[in-house]
C-alpha positions as CSV (number, residue, x, y, z in Angstrom):
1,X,-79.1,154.9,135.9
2,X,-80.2,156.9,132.6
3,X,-77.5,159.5,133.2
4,X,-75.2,156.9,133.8
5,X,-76.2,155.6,130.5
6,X,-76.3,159.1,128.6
7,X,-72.5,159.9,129.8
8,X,-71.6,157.0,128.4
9,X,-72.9,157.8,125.3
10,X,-71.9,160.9,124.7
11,X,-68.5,159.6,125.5
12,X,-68.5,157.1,123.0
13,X,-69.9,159.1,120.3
14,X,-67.0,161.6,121.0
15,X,-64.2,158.7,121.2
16,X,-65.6,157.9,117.5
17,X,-65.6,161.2,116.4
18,X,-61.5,161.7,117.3
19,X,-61.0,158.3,115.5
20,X,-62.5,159.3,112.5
21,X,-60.7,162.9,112.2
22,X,-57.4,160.6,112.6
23,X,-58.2,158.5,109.8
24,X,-59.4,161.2,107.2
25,X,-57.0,162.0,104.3
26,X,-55.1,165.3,104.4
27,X,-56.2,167.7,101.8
28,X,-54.5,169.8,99.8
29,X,-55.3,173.3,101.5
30,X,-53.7,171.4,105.0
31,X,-50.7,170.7,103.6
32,X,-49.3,174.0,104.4
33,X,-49.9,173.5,108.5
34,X,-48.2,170.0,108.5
35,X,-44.9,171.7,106.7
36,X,-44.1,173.4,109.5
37,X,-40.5,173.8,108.0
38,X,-41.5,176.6,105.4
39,X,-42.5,179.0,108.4
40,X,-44.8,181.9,107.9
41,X,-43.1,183.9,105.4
42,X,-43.1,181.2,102.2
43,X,-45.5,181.7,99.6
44,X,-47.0,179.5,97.2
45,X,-47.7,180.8,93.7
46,X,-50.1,178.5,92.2
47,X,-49.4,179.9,88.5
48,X,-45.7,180.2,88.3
49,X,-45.6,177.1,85.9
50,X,-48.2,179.1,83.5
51,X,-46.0,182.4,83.5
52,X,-42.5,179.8,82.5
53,X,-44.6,178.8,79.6
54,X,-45.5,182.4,78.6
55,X,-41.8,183.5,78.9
56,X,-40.8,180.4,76.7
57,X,-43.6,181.6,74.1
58,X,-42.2,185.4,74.3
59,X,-38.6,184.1,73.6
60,X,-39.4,182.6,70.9
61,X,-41.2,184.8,69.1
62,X,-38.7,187.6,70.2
63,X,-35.6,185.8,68.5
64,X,-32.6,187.4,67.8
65,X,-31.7,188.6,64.4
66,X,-28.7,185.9,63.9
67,X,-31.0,183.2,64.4
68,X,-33.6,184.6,62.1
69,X,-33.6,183.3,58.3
70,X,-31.9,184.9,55.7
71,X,-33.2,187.4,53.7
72,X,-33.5,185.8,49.8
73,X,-30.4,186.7,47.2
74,X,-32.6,188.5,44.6
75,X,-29.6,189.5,42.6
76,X,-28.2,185.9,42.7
77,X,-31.6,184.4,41.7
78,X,-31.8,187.1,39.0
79,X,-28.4,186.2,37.6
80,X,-29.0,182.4,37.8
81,X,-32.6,183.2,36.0
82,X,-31.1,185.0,33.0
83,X,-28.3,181.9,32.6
84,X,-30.9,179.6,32.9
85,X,-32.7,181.0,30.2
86,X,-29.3,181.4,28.3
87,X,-28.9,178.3,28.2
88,X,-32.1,176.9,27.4
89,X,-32.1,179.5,24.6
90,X,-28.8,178.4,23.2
91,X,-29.0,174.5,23.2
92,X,-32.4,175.5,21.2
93,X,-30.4,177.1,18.5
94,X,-27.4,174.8,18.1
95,X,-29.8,171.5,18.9
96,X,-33.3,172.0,17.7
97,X,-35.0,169.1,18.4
98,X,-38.6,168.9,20.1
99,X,-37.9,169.0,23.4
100,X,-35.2,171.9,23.2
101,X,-37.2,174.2,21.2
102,X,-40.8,173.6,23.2
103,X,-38.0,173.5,27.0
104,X,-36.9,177.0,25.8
105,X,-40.5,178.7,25.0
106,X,-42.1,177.1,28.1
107,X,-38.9,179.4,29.6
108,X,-39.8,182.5,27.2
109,X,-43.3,182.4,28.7
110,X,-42.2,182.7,32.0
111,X,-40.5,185.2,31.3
112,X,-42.7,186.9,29.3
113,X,-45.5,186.5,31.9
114,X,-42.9,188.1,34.6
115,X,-42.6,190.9,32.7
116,X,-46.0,191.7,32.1
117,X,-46.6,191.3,35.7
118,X,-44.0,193.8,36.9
119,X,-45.1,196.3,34.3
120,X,-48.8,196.1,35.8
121,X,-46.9,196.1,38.8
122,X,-45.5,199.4,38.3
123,X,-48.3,201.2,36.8
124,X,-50.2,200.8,39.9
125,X,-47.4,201.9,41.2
126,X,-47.5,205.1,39.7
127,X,-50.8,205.4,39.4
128,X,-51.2,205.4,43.1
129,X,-48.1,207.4,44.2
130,X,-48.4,210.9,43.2
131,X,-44.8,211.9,44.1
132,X,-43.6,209.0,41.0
133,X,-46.1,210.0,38.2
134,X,-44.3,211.4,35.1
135,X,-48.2,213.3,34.4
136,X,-48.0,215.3,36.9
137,X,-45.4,217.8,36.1
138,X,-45.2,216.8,32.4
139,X,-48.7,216.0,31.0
140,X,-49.1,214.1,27.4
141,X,-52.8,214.2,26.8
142,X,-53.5,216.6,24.3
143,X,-55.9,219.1,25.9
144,X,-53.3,219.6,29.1
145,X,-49.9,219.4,27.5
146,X,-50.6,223.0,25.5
147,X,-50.5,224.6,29.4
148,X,-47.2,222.9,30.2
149,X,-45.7,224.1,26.9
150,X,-47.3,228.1,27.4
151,X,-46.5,228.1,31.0
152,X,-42.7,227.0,29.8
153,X,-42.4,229.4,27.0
154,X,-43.3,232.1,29.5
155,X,-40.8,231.4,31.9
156,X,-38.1,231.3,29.7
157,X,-38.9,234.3,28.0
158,X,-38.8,235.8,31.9
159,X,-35.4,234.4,32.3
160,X,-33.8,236.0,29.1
161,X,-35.1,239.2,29.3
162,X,-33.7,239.1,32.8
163,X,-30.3,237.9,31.1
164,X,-30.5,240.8,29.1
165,X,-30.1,243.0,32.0
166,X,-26.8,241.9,32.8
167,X,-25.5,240.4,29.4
168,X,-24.9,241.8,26.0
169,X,-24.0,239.5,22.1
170,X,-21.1,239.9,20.7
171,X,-22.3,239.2,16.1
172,X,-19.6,238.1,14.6
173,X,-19.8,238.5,10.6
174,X,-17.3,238.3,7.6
175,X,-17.3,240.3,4.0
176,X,-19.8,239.1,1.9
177,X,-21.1,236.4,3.7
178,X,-24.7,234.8,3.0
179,X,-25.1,232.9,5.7
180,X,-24.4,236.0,7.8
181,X,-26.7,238.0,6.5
182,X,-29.1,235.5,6.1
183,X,-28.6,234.8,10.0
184,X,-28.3,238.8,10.9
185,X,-32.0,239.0,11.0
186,X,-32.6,236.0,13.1
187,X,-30.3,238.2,15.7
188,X,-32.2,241.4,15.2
189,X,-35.4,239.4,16.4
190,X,-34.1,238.0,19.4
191,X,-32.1,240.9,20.4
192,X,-35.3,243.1,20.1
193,X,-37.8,240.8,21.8
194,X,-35.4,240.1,25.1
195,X,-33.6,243.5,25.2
196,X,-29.9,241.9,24.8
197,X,-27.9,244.9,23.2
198,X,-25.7,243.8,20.5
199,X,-22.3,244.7,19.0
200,X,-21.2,243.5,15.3
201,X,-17.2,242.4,14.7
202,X,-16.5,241.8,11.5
203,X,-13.0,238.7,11.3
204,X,-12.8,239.6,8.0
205,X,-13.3,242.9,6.0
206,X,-15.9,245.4,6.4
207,X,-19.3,245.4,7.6
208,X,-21.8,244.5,4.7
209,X,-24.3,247.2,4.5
210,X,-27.3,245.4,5.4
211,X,-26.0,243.8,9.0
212,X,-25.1,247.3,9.1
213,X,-28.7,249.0,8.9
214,X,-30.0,246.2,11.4
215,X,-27.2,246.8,14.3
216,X,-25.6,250.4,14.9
217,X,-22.7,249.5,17.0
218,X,-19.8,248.0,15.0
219,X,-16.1,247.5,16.2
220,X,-13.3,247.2,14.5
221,X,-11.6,243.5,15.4
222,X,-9.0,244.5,17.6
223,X,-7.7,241.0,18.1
224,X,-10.8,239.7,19.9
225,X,-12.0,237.1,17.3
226,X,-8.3,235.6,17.5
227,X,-8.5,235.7,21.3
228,X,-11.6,233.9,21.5
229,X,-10.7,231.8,18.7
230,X,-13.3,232.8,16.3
231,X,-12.3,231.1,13.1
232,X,-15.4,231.1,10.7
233,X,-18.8,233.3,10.8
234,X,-21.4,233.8,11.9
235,X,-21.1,233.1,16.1
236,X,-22.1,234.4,18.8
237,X,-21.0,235.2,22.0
238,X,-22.3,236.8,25.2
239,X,-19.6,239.0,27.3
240,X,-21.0,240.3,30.8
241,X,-21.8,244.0,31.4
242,X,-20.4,243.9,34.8
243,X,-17.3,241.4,34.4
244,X,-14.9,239.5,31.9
245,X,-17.2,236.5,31.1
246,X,-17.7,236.2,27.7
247,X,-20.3,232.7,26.6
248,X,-20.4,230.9,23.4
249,X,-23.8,231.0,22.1
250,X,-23.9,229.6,18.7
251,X,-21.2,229.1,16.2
252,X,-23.0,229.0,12.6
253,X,-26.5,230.5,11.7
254,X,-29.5,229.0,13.2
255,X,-33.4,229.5,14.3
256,X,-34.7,231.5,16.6
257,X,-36.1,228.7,18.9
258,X,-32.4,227.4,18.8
259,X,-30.7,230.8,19.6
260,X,-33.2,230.9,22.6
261,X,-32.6,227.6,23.7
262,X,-28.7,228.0,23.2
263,X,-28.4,231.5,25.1
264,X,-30.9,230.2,27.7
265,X,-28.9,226.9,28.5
266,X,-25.3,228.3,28.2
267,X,-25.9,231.9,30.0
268,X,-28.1,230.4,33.0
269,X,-25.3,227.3,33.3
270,X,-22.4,229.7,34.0
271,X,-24.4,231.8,36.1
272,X,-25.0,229.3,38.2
273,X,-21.1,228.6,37.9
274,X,-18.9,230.4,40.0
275,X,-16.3,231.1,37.8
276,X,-15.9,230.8,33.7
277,X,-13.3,229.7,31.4
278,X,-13.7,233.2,29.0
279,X,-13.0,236.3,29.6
280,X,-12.4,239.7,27.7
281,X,-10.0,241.9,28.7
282,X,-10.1,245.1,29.0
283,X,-8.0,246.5,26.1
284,X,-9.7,245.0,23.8
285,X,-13.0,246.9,24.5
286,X,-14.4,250.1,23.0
287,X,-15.5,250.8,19.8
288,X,-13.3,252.6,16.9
């Protein structure tokens, strides 16, 4: 009779068991057995709503150039700046009242205050960025500026006693001329101290004596002044020892910082030319 009674139990306890298992709520990790319909090979991905957001972040911060904003007109604000202040400026002067005069200096500070703000601006500028400072290749203070001017004077010294080498001065002097032989010297000087050989044409009558003692080659003018269109003495001009380039110097008498600068300026120019306006020709060279 007890195992009677313990069969029934056990029967009842597992009838109540299935009834509860029918009546418990599907959860969310079961949901893929009862769809039967997706088969084996569908997969769920639990974070493919995240990604779409991400994406729509990307996008916009990725947008195309079209859609971004403009960059500002600074040459059309600059323009409309300056009328403004134009303006302001003028109705000041033709109608001085109050409110004109104190509208258009409130508008002169501005612009004031602008300025002073790009000038900072720009010294920092140049103060940080070696390849835009003026002081590095052409110092002012007092103590450096002395090595800039020696190292200059020695290089240009270099270059015309190079010159030298390859051109010679053509002295042109007249009869009785002061300013010729007050100039004649000045010649001498920078002939002697750069090596330039020179040769003295009188345009009109002989040689004076004391140009004479200073430069040993004289020529008669053979038409050469007229060619070149020497007019008036002194001048100077440098022919070429190897062609038919012949190079204004100076026309009048001058110092001998301006001879050097003139000969330096207008022989290195046309060397660095390739080809010259002058020439001499070949008849009218040769001494008498």
């Amino acid at each position: 009779m007890l195992k009677k009674n313990n069969s029934l139990r056990v029967i009842a306890s597992l009838m109540l068991m299935v009834i509860f298992l029918s009546i418990t709520p599907k959860s969310a990790e079961a949901s893929f057995y009862d769809d039967k319909a997706r088969g084996w090979f569908w997969y769920e991905y639990p974070f493919l709503e995240a990604e779409e957001d991400d994406v729509k972040e990307i996008k916009k911060e990725n947008l195309l150039p079209e859609s971004l904003p403009a960059e500002p007109n600074y040459g059309e604000q600059l323009q409309r700046y300056k009328k403004t202040l134009e303006d302001k400026k003028a109705k000041a002067l033709m109608s001085p009242t109050y409110s004109h005069v104190k509208d258009y200096m409130i508008a002169q500070k501005d612009m004031s205050d602008r300025a002073s703000f790009f000038s900072e601006q720009w010294k920092r500028v140049v103060l940080t960025t070696p390849a835009l400072n003026p002081e590095i290749d052409n110092p002012t203070s007092h103590y450096i500026s002395h090595v800039k001017k020696d190292e200059e004077r020695m290089a240009r010294q270099a270059k015309l006693a190079s010159m030298a080498k390859t051109y010679g001065l053509f002295l042109f002097v007249s009869h009785n001329c002061a300013y010729c032989k007050a100039f004649a010297p000045v010649v001498n000087a920078f002939a002697k101290k750069y090596g330039f050989d020179v040769v003295v044409i009188s345009i009109q009558g002989s040689v004076d004596a004391d140009i004479e003692a200073l430069f040993p080659t004289i020529w008669n003018n053979n038409g050469i002044a007229e060619t070149f269109g020497i007019q008036q003495a002194p001048a100077i001009m440098a022919y070429s020892k190897h062609d038919d380039d012949l190079i204004p110097i100076t026309y009048g008498a001058t110092s001998l910082d301006t001879l050097e600068t003139n000969a330096l300026t207008l022989i290195h120019s046309e060397k660095q030319s390739a080809h010259g306006d002058h020439y001499l020709p070949a008849h009218l060279r040769g001494d008498a």
